[in-house]
N, C-alpha and C positions, 0 to 999 in steps of 0.2 A: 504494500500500500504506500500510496509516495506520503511524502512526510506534512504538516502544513506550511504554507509558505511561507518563503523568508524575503522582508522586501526591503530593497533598496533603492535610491536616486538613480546610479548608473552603473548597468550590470554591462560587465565588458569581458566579450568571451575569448580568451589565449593569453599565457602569461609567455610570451615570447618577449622579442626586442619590441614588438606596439605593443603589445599588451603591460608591459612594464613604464613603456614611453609616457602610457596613456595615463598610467595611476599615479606620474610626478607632475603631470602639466593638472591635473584634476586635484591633486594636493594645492599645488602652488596657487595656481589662477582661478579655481574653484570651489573651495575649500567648505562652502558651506555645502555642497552636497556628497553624501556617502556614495561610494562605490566600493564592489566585490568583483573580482576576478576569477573567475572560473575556467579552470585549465585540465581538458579532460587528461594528463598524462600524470603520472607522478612527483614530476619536477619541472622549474621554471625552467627556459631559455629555449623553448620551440624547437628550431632548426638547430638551434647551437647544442642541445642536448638529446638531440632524435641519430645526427649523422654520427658514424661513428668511423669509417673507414679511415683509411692510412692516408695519412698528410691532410686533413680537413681540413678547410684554410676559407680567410675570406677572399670572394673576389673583385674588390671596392679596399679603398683605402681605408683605415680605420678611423680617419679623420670628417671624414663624411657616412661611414656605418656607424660611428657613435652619435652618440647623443652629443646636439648643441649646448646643450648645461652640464655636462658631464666627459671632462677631460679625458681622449684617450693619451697614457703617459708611459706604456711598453715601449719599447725600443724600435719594433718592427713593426709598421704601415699596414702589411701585408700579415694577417695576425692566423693564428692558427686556432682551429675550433677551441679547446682548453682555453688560450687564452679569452678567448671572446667569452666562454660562458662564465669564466671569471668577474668579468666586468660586466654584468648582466648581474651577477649576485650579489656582487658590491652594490651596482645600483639601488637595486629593491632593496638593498637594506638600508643603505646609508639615506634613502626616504621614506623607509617604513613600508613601501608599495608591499614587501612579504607579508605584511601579516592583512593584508586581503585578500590575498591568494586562498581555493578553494581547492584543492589538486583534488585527481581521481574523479572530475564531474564531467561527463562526457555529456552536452547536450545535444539535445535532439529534434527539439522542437520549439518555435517561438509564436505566442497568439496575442493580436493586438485588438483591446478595446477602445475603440473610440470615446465609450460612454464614460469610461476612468481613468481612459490618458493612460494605459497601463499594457506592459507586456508579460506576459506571465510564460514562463521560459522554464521546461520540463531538462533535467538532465540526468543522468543516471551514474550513479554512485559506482564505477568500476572494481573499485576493490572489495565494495559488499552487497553488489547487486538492485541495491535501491534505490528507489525511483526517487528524485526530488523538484520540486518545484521552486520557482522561485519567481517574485514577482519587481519589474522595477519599472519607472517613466523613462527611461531613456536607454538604448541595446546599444551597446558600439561593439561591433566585430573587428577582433584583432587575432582570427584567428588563421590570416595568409593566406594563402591561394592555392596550394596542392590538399591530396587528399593525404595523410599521416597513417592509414592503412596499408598502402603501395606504391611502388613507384609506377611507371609508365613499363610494362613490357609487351613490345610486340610478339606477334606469334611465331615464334622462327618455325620453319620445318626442321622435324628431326630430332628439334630439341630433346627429345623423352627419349634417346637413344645415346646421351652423353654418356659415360660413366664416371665422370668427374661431377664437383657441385658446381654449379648455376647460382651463381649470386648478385642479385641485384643492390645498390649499395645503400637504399633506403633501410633495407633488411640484414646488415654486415655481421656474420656471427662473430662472437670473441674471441671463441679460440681455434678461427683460420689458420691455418698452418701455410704457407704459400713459400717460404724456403723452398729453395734449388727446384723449382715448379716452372716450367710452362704457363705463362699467363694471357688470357685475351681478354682484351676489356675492350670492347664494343661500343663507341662513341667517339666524338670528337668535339663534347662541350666542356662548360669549366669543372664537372667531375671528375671525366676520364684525360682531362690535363693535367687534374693533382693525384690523381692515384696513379698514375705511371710514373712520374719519376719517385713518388713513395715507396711501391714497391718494388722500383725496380733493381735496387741495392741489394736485396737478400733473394728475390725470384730469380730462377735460371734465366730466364727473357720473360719481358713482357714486349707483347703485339696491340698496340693502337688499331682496331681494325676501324675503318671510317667508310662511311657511303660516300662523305663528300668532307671537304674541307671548315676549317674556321679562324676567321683569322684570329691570329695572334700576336699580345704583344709582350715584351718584357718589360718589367719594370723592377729597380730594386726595393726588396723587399723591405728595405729601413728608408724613413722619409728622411736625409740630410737637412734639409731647412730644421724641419719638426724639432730636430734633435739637435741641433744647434739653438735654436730659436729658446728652448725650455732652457738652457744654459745660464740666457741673461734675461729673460722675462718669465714675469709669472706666470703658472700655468694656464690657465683661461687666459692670457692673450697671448701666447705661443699656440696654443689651441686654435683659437678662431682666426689668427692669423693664417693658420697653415689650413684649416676649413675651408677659407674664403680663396685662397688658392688655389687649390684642389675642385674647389666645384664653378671656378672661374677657367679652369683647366677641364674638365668634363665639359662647359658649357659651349667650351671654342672649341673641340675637338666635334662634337656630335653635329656643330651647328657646319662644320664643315666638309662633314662626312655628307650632308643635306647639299651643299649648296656648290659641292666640287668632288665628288666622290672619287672621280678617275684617278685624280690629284691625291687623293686618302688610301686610297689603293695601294698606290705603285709607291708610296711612302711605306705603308703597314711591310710590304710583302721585298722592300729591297732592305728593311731591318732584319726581316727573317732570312733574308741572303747573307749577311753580314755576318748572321748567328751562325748558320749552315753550312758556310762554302761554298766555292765555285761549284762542285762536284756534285752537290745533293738536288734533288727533283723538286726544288721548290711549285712548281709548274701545277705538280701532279698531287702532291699533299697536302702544301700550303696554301693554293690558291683556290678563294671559294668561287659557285657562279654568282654570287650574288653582291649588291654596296657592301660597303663598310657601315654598320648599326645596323643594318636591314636585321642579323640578327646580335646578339651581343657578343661582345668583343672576350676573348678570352686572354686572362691577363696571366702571366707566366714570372713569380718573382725572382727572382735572381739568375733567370736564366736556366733555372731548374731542368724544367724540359727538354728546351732543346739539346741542354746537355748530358739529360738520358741515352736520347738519340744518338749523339754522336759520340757517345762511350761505348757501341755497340748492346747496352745491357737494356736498351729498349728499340722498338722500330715502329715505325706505321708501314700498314695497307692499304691502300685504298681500292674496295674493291664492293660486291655484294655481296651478300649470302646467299648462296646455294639452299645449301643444309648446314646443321649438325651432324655429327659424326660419331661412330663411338671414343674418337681418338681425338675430337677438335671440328673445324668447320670446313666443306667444302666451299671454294668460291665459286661465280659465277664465272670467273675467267677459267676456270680446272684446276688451281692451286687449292692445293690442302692446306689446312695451319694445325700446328698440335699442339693438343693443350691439356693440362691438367686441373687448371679451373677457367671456368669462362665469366668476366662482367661482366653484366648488361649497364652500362652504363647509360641507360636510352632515353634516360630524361624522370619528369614528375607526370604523375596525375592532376591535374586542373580539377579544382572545383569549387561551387558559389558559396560564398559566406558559410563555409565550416561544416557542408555536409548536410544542412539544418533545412528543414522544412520553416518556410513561413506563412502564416495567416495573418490577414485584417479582416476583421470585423466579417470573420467566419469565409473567407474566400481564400483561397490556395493564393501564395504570391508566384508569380511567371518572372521572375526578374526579366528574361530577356524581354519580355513585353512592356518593360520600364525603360527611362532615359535618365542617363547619368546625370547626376546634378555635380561641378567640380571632378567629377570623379572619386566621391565620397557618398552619397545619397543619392536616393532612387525614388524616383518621380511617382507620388501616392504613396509612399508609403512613408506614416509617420514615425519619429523620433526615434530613425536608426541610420547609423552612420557606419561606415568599415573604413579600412585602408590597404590599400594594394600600392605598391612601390614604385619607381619607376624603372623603365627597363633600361633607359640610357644613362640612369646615374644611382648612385646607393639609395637603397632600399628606406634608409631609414631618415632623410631629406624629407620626403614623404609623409614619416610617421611625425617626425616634431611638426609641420604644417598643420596638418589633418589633427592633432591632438588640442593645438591652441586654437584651428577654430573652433573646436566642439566646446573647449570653454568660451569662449564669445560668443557663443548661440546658448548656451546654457545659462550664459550670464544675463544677456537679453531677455529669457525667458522668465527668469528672476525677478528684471526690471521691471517688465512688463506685467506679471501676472497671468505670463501664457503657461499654457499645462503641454503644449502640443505644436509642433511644427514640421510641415508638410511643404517638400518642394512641388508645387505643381504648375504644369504646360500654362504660359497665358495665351491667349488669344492669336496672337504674332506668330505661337511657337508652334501654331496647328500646323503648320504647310513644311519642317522640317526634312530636311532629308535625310536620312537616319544611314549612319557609319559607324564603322566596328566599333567596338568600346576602346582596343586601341589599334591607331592607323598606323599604316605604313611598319609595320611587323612581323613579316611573313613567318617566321620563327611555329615549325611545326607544333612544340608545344601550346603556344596560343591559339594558333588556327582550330587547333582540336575542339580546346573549347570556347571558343566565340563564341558561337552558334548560341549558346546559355546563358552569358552575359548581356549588360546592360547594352541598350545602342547611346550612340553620340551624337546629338545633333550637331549642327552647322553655322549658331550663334552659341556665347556666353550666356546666360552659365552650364549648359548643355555640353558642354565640351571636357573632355578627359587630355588636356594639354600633352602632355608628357614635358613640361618647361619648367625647368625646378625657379630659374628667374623670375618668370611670370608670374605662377603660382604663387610667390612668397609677395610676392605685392596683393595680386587680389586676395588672399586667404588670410592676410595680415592687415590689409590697408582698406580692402571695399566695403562697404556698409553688409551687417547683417541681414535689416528687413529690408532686401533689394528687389522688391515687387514679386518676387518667386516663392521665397516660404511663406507658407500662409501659418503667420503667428495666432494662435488661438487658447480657449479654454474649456477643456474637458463640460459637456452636458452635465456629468452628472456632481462636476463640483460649482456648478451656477444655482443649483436649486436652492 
């Protein structure tokens, strides 16, 4: 029997990097409303405590993955999972956000009343089966955008005829043995970039098999300015110093990849000649068919990789799959590979706000039948916000944005004496012509699941930018009651 409910101001589901983001800007800037965080897993730090595979790493400098109020002061830019979920734990505590944290509540469902301004959010108690409820005014989902059951694996043929293990790396057992081993790790995104040269030290070889290329770049793994900078300045402005750098550096590199790509190309791919040699098939491994951002760039710290490669103790193929083997995978070209374990390194599962079924006022929600608002909220449907990252720059730019405005819309509500606020279409916004939620993206992963997502129309505030510049003006600077949400007061506290 679920329990009775437990109710709060702002029920915010994932204690991840948002979900932790979200319970310091809520402390700081909002302080008169209560919030609980509910994290269906055992432990805080989402991604940073889910992966577990060899050389886990960030792919984003840690200067723009961390938090804006919250110094990253480790040595290395390029930060390795431990370290991140380190400073993930420091955070939550050194604000207190731990002790809202609810672990082991897996939710499942969210139902909104109009008549009480009120979401009443069912989750289920993992470690003892029970059902709980819990009721709050305002749902902010931070709980990412894959599914934390699986990763993405295609169907290989064959596959069931391996006699080695098949591991995909969302799933990484602990005591892997892969010494003097035959390895094929099946991709060529930023997972199967840091697991080859991780294990490529103690595996007899590992094989990069790839359908198709991605580019790549080096960078060294410790920021010099960063680490100079903290020398003679306090922390917090060696910090934002070296932030405001980094993401003035992201902003001129993507906008360039936009506005000159050929030029972005033949730069990206004569640094990986540099790395490689006259000698090696740049041609054939390094070069994708597609711009530069079209998908995300995979960043290589210290030159890691390519110096797998050219130690002999790693290689790429670029080829297709055939089959599986009992021995390894046959290619499409007639080349055998052999192996003793195979990655599938083939990417995530996509999926909407957390797996969660949502109702308003007893109707199934269709998200794709909604239009982004910001790219934060969903057109009709009241007093729920999420965050999804962006794809051209760190993940968590995003999350400090999307966190302060939900205090400024909460604070408004305050001022006001609204219970309830609802982005919805005005009148202008009927004739819309409706675009993926985000453009210009081709990135299999996203294509997958589009289709389920929100659309973007073709004016503001309909628009899911992907401009970290932009963004931080309007979601900082432009008025809250901008003729779009309709600020209101619950029916049933007028009576």
């Amino acid at each position: 029997m679920p329990t009775e409910p437990t109710h709060t101001d702002v029920l915010i589901v994932g204690a991840g990097i948002t979900g932790i983001g979200a319970g310091y800007y809520l402390g700081k800037n909002s302080p008169d409303r209560s919030y609980t965080i509910l994290e269906g897993r055992a432990d805080l730090g989402g991604t940073w405590d889910l992966f577990r595979y060899p050389g886990i790493r960030s792919d984003s400098d840690m200067h723009t993955l961390g938090y804006s109020f919250k110094p990253w002061t480790e040595q290395k830019a390029i930060a390795d999972g431990p370290s991140i979920l380190k400073y993930l734990r420091e955070t939550a505590a050194e604000y207190g956000v731990d002790k809202h944290i609810r672990f082991n509540h897996q939710v499942a469902t969210a139902e909104w009343s109009s008549d009480s301004a009120t979401w009443t959010v069912t989750s289920t108690q993992t470690d003892t089966g029970e059902s709980v409820v819990h009721t709050c005014n305002f749902l902010f989902m931070c709980s990412g955008y894959y599914s934390y059951k699986a990763g993405y694996e295609p169907d290989f043929p064959g596959s069931e005829r391996f006699t080695g293990p098949i591991i995909h790396p969302q799933k990484w057992p602990e005591d892997l043995d892969y010494r003097d081993k035959n390895v094929i790790v099946i991709g060529s995104g930023a997972t199967a970039v840091t697991i080859v040269p991780a294990m490529a030290p103690e595996a007899k070889h590992v094989t990069m098999l790839q359908r198709s290329p991605t580019y790549m770049i080096s960078r060294p793994a410790e920021d010099a300015l960063a680490n100079r900078l903290r020398r003679f300045l306090p922390e917090k402005w060696a910090y934002a110093a070296t932030r405001w750098k980094n993401i003035r550096r992201q902003d001129m590199v993507y906008r360039k990849t936009r506005s000159d790509p050929d030029a972005v190309r033949k730069y990206f791919l004569d640094l990986v000649r540099k790395e490689m040699g006259p000698d090696y098939d740049v041609d054939t491994h390094f070069t994708p068919t597609y711009d530069p951002w079209d998908q995300r760039l995979c960043l290589v710290p210290d030159s890691d990789f390519f110096n797998a490669v050219k130690s002999g103790d790693a290689s790429i193929v670029t080829d297709h799959i055939e089959s599986f083997t009992e021995t390894g995978i046959r290619l499409e070209s007639g080349a055998e590979l052999e192996a003793d374990i195979i990655i599938t390194a083939t990417g995530l599962q996509l999926v909407t706000l957390g797996e969660m079924d949502f109702v308003v006022d007893g109707a199934p929600v269709d998200f794709s039948k909604t239009w982004t608002y910001k790219g934060m909220a969903y057109s009709d449907v009241p007093n729920l916000m999420s965050t999804f990252g962006y794809v051209n720059a760190s993940w968590t730019l995003r999350v400090d944005l999307n966190c302060e405005y939900l205090c400024r819309i909460l604070n408004h509500m305050s001022e006001t004496g609204s219970t309830t606020c609802t982005p919805r279409l005005r009148g202008e916004d009927a004739g819309m012509t409706p675009r993926p939620w985000i453009d210009d993206f081709p990135a299999g992963y996203m294509q997958r699941m589009m289709p389920l997502l929100p659309k973007q129309g073709d004016r503001a505030p309909w628009l899911n930018t992907q401009r970290y510049l932009d963004d931080k003006k309007a979601l900082r600077k432009g008025p809250v009651d901008d003729g779009v949400i309709q600020f209101e007061k619950a029916p049933a506290l007028q009576r």
